[in-house]
FILUM-917585 format. One record per residue (C-alpha): residue number from 1; residue in one letter; x, y negated, z negated. Coordinates in Angstrom, 2 decimals, always signed. Layout:
<fidrens>
   nr  rest       px       py       pz
  NUM     A        X        Y        Z
...
</fidrens>
This chain:
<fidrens>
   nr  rest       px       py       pz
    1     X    +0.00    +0.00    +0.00
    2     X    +1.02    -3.48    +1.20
    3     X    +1.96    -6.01    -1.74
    4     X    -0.98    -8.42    +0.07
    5     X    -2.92    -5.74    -0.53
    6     X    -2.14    -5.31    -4.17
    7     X    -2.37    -8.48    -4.69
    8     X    -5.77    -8.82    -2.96
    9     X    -6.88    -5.72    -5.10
   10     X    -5.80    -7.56    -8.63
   11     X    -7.78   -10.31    -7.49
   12     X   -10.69    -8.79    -7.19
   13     X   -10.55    -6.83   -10.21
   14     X    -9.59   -10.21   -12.16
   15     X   -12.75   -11.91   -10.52
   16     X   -15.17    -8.70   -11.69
   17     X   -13.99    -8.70   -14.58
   18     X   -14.12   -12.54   -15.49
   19     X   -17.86   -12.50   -14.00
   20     X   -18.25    -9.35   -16.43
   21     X   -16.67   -11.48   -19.15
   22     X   -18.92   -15.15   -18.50
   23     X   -22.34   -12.58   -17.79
   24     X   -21.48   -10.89   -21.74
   25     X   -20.58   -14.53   -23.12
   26     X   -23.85   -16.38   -21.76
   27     X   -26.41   -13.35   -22.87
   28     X   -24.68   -13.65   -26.08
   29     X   -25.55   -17.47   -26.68
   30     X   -28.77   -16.87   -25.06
   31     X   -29.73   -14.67   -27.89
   32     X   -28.19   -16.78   -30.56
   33     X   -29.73   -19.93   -29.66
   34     X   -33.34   -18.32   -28.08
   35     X   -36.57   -20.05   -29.41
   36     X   -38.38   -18.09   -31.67
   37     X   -40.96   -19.65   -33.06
   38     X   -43.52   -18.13   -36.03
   39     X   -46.75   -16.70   -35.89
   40     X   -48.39   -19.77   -36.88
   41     X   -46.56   -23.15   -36.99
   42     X   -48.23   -26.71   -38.69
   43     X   -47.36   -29.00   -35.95
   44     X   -47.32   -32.76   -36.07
   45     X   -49.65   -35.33   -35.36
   46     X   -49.00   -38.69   -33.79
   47     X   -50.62   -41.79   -32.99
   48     X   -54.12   -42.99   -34.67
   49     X   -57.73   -41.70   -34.24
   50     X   -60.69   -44.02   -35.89
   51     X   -63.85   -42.09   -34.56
   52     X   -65.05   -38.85   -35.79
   53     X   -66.76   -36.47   -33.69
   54     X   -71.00   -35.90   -34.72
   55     X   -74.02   -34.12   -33.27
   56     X   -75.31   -37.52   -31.88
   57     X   -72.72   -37.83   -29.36
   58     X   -71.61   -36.29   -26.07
   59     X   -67.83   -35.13   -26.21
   60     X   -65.70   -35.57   -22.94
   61     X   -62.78   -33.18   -22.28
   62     X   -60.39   -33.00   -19.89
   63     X   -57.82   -30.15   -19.08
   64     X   -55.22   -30.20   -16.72
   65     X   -52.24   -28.63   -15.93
   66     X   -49.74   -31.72   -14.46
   67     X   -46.77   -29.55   -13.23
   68     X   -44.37   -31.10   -15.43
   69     X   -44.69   -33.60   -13.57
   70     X   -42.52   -32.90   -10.06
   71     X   -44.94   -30.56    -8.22
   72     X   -46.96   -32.84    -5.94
   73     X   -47.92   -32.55    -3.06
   74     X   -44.32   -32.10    -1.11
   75     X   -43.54   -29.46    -3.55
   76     X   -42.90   -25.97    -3.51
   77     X   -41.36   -23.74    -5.97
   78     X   -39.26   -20.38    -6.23
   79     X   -41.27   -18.21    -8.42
   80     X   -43.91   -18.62    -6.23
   81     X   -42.44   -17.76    -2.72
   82     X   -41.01   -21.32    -2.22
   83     X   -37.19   -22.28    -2.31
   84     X   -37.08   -25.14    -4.36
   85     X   -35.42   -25.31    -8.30
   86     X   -36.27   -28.83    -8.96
   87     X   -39.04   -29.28    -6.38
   88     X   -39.11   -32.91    -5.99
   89     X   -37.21   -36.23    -6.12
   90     X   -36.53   -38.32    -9.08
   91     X   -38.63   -41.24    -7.57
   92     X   -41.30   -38.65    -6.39
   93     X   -40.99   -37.37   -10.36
   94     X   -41.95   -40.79   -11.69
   95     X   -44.69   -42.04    -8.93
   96     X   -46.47   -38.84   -10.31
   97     X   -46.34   -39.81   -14.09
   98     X   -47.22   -42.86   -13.20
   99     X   -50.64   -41.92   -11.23
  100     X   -50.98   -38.85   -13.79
  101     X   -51.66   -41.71   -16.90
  102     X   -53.47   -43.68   -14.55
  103     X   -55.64   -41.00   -13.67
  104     X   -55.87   -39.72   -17.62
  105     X   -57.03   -43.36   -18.69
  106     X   -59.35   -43.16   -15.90
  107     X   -60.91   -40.27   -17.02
  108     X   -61.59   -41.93   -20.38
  109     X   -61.92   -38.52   -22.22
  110     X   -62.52   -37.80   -25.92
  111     X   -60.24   -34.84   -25.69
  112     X   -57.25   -34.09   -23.19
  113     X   -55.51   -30.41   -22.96
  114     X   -52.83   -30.75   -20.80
  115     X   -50.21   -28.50   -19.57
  116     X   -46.70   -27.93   -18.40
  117     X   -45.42   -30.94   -19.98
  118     X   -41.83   -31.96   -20.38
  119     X   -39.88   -32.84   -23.26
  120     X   -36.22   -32.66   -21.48
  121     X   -35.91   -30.06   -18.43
  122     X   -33.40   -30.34   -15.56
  123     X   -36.40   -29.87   -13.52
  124     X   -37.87   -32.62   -14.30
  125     X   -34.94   -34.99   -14.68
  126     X   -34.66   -34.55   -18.63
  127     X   -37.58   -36.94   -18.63
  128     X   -39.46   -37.46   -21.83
  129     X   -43.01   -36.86   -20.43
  130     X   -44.17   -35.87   -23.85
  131     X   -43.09   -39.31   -25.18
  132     X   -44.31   -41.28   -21.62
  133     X   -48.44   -39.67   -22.07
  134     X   -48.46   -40.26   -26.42
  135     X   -47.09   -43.53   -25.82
  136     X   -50.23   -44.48   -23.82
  137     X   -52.51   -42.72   -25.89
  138     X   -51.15   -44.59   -29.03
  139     X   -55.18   -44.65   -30.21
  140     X   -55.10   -40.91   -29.83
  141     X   -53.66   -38.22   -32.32
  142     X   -51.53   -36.32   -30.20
  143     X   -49.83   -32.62   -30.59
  144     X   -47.45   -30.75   -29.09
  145     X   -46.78   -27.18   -28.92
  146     X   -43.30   -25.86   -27.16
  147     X   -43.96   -22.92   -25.14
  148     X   -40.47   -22.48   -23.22
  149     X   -36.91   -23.54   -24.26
  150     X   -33.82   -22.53   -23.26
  151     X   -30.54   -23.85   -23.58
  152     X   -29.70   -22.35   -20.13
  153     X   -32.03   -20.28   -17.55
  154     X   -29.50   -18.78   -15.47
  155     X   -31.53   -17.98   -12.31
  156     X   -31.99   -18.62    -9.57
  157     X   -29.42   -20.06    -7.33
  158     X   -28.90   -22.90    -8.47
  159     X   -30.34   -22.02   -11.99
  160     X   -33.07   -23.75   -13.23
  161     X   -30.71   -24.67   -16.33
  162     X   -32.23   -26.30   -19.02
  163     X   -35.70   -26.39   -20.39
  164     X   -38.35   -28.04   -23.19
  165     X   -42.07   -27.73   -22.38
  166     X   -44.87   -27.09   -23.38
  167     X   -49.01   -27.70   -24.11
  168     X   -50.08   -31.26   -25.34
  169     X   -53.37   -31.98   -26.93
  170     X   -54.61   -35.52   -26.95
  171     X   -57.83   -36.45   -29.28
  172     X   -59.94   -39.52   -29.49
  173     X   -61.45   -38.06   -32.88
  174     X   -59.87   -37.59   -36.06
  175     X   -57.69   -34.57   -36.81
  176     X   -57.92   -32.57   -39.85
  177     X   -54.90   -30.04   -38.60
  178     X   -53.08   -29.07   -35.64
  179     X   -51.00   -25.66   -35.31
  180     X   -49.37   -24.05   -32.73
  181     X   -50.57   -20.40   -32.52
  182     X   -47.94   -17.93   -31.17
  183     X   -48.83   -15.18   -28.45
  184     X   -47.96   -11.88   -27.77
  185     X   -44.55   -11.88   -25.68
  186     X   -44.40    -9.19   -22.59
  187     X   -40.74    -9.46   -21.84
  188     X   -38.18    -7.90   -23.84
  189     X   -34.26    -8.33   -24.69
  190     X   -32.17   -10.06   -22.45
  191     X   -35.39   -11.57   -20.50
  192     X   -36.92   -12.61   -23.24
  193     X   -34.00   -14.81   -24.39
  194     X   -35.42   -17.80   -21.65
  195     X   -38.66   -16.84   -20.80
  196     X   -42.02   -18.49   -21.75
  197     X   -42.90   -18.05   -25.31
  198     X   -46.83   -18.77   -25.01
  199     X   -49.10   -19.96   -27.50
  200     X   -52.23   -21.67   -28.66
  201     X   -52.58   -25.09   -29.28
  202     X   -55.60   -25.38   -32.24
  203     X   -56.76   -28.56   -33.21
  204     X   -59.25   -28.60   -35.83
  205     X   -61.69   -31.59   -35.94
  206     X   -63.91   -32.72   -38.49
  207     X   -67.69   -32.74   -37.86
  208     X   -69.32   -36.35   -39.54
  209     X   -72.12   -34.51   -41.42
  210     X   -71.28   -31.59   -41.97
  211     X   -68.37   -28.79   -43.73
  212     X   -67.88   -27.21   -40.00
  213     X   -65.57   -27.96   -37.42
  214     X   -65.03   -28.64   -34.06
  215     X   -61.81   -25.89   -33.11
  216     X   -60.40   -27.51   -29.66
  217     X   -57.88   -24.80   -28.46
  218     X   -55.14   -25.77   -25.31
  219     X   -53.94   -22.70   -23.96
  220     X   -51.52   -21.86   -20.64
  221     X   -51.94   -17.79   -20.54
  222     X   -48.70   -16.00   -18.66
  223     X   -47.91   -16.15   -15.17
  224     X   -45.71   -13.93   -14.02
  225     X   -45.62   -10.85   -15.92
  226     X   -47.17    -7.08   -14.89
  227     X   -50.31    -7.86   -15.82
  228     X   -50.11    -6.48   -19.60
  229     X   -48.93    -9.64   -21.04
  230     X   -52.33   -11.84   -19.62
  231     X   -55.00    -8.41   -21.17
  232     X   -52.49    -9.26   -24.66
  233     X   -52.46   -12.80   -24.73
  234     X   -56.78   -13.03   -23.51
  235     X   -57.08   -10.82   -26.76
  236     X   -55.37   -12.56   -28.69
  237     X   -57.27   -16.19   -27.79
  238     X   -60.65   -13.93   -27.92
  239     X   -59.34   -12.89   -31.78
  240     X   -58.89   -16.45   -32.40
  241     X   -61.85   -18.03   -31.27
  242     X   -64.08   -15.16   -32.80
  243     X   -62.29   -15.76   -36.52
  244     X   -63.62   -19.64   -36.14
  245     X   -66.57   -19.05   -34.44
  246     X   -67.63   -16.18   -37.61
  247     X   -66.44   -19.27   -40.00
  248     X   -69.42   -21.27   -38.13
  249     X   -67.07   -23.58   -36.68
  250     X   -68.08   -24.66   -33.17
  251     X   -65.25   -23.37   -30.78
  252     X   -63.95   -24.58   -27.25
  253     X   -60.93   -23.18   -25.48
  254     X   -59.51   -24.98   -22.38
  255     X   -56.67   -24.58   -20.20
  256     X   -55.24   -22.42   -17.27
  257     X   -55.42   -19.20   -17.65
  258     X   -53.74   -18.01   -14.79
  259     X   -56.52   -16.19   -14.29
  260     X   -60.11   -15.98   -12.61
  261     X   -63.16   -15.12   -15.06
  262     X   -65.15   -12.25   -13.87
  263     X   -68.51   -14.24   -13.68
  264     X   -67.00   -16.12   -10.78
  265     X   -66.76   -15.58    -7.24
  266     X   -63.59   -17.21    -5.84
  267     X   -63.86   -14.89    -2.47
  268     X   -63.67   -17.99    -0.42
  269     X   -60.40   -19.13    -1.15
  270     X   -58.73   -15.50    -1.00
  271     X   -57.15   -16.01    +2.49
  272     X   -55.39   -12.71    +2.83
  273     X   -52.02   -14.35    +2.39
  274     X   -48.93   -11.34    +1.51
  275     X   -46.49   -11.93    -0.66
  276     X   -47.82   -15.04    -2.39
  277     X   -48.84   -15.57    -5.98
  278     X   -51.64   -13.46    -7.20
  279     X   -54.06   -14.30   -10.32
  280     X   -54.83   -11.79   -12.97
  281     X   -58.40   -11.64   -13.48
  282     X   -60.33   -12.07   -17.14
  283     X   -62.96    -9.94   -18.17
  284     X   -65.55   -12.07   -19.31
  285     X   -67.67    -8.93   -20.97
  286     X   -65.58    -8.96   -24.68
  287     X   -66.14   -12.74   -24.73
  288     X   -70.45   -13.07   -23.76
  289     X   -71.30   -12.05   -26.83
  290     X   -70.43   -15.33   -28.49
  291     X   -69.21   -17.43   -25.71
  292     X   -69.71   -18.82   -22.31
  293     X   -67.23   -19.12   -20.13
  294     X   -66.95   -21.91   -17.03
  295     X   -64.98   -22.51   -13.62
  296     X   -66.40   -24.33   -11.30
  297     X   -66.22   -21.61    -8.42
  298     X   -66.47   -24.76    -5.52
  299     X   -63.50   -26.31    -6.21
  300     X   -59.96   -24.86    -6.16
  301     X   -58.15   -25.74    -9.29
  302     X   -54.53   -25.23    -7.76
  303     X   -52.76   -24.58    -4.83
  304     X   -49.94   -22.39    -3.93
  305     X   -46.42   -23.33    -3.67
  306     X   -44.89   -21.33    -1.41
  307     X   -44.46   -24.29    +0.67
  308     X   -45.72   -28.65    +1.02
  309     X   -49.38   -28.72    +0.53
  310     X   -51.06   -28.92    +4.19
  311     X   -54.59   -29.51    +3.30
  312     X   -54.96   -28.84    +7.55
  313     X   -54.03   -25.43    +7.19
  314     X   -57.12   -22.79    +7.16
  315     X   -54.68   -20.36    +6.02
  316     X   -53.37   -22.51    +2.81
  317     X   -53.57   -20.44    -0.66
  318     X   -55.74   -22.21    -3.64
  319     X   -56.65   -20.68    -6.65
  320     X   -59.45   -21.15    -9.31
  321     X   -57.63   -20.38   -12.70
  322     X   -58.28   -23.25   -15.11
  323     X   -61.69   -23.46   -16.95
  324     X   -63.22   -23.53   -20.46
  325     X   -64.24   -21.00   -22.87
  326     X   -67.14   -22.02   -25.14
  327     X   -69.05   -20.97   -27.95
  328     X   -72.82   -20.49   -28.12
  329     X   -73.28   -23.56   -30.52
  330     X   -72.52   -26.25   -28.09
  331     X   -74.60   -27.68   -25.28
  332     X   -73.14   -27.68   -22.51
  333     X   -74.08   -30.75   -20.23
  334     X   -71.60   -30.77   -17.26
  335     X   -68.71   -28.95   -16.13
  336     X   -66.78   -29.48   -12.80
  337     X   -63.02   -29.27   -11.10
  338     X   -61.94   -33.16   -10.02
  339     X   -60.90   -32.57    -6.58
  340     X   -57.54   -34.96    -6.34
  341     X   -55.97   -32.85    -3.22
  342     X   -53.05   -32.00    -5.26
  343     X   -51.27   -35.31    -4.57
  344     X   -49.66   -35.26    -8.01
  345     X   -49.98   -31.74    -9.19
  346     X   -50.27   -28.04    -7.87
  347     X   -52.98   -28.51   -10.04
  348     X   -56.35   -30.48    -9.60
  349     X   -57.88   -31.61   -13.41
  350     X   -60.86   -29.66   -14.67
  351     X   -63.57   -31.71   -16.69
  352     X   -66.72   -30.59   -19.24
  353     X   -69.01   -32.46   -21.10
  354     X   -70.48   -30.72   -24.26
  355     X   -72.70   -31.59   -26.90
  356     X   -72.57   -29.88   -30.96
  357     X   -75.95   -27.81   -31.58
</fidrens>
């Protein structure tokens, strides 16, 4: 063998073995540094509330998944058949939180669950979007739950890097408690160490008049796991929501689910696209017992990203996944999806007006 060749050999070896070497050293802070938070976690409450929620009045809520932010309407995203890490500009990133709080004060709502928000992720330019929405909701309590941090997510190519998200509940009314709710995790060791770590965000809400409460619950169920994880985690928010509900506390649970309810038809918008992003779907039969459930079956409530949106496209993927879960002692008066053609989210805002029996 030629000394090039030896050589050429070594340095091979050398590289493998330094990969080997960074691969052992990175799983290793990973798992030092992963989030793990408790079962159930008193979180903190910011800004003011003066009104108190009451039978008399009609109680607006608004849930909607903003995409952290930097998945409008040029976006598209890996894990869901696109290319992109960080899937838009930085001046793209902040005309969308712009609109997005314009659009949330229009809406004028008593009670916001919103998702996929930011607290400091590459993918969003480290932007403080938690910070940006509380700061204009100053005369609205506000709570946030984390739901994914990492110090590092190591894939793709580039990685995605850093990450601090999560679910943010914004309420008009008074407070009495907010906790984050932790729920069951479907990936295990080394995945687990910066994956999603979902949860419930409860707020509990004092009723003028009366010892009961009103339970608000933000949720964003899993995504991208077998299938398991989303039967696990619907249990789980179905074990909740029965435990107040028993109490004789009027319940609502809001979010995306990442999955269609049963009682809907959503045939329309399955184009027969292969390879693209698939809901689960939620069996509404455990909950009808005590609870309705509602998507508004018309309107998509997000869009694929395996590419820009192209609203000209017959063949584009949407999605009906967000909705609310309520209980049988609240009047419901109005529910709908607000169609905003995904302009600043892969996600279009769901809204439902309710009333306390």
């Amino acid at each position: 063998m030629s000394r090039t060749a030896k050589i050429c050999i070594k340095g091979f070896l050398w590289t493998i073995l330094a990969l080997v070497v960074g691969a052992g050293v990175l799983i290793t802070v990973l798992t030092v540094t992963e989030y793990k938070p408790g079962n159930v976690e008193k979180l903190l409450l910011t800004g003011q509330a003066m009104d108190e929620a009451g039978f008399s009045k009609e109680i607006k809520l608004i849930s909607w998944n903003i995409g952290y932010c930097n998945l409008g309407a040029t976006a598209d995203f890996f894990m869901d058949g696109g290319k992109k890490v960080v899937s838009q500009t930085e001046e793209e990133l902040d005309n969308n939180i712009k609109n997005i709080v314009e659009k949330l004060n229009e809406f004028d709502a008593d009670i916001y669950f919103l998702q996929e928000v930011d607290r400091k992720s590459y993918r969003s330019y480290n932007a403080n979007e938690e910070k940006i929405i509380s700061n204009q909701f100053s005369d609205r309590l506000s709570a946030f739950a984390i739901n994914f941090k990492s110090l590092f997510v190591p894939f793709p190519f580039p990685p995605l890097r850093n990450v601090e998200a999560g679910i943010m509940s914004l309420s008009r009314f008074k407070v009495e408690s907010a906790e984050r709710v932790s729920l069951p995790v479907p990936f295990t060791w080394p995945v687990s160490t910066c994956n999603l770590k979902r949860c419930l965000l409860v707020d509990k809400i004092p009723i003028s008049g009366s010892d009961k409460k009103l339970v608000a619950i933000n949720l964003h169920l899993e995504a991208y796991d077998s299938g398991a994880g989303k039967i696990a985690q619907t249990q789980a928010l179905l074990d909740e929501m029965k435990k107040e509900y028993e109490a004789g506390n009027y319940v609502i649970a809001g979010g995306d689910f990442n999955q269609v309810f049963s009682t809907e038809d959503v045939s329309k918008f399955e184009v027969g696209n292969i390879g693209l992003w698939k809901p689960g779907k939620l069996d509404a039969e455990p909950f009808l017992k005590n609870f309705n459930l509602y998507m508004d079956e018309t309107v998509p409530t997000c869009r694929s990203l395996d590419r820009a949106y192209d609203k000209n496209d017959s063949k584009f993927q949407y999605y009906v996944i967000d909705g609310f879960i309520v209980s049988k002692n609240i009047e419901v008066l109005s529910q709908r999806t607000i169609g905003l053609d995904f302009e600043n989210s892969d996600h279009n805002p769901v809204e439902m007006i309710i009333k306390l029996k």
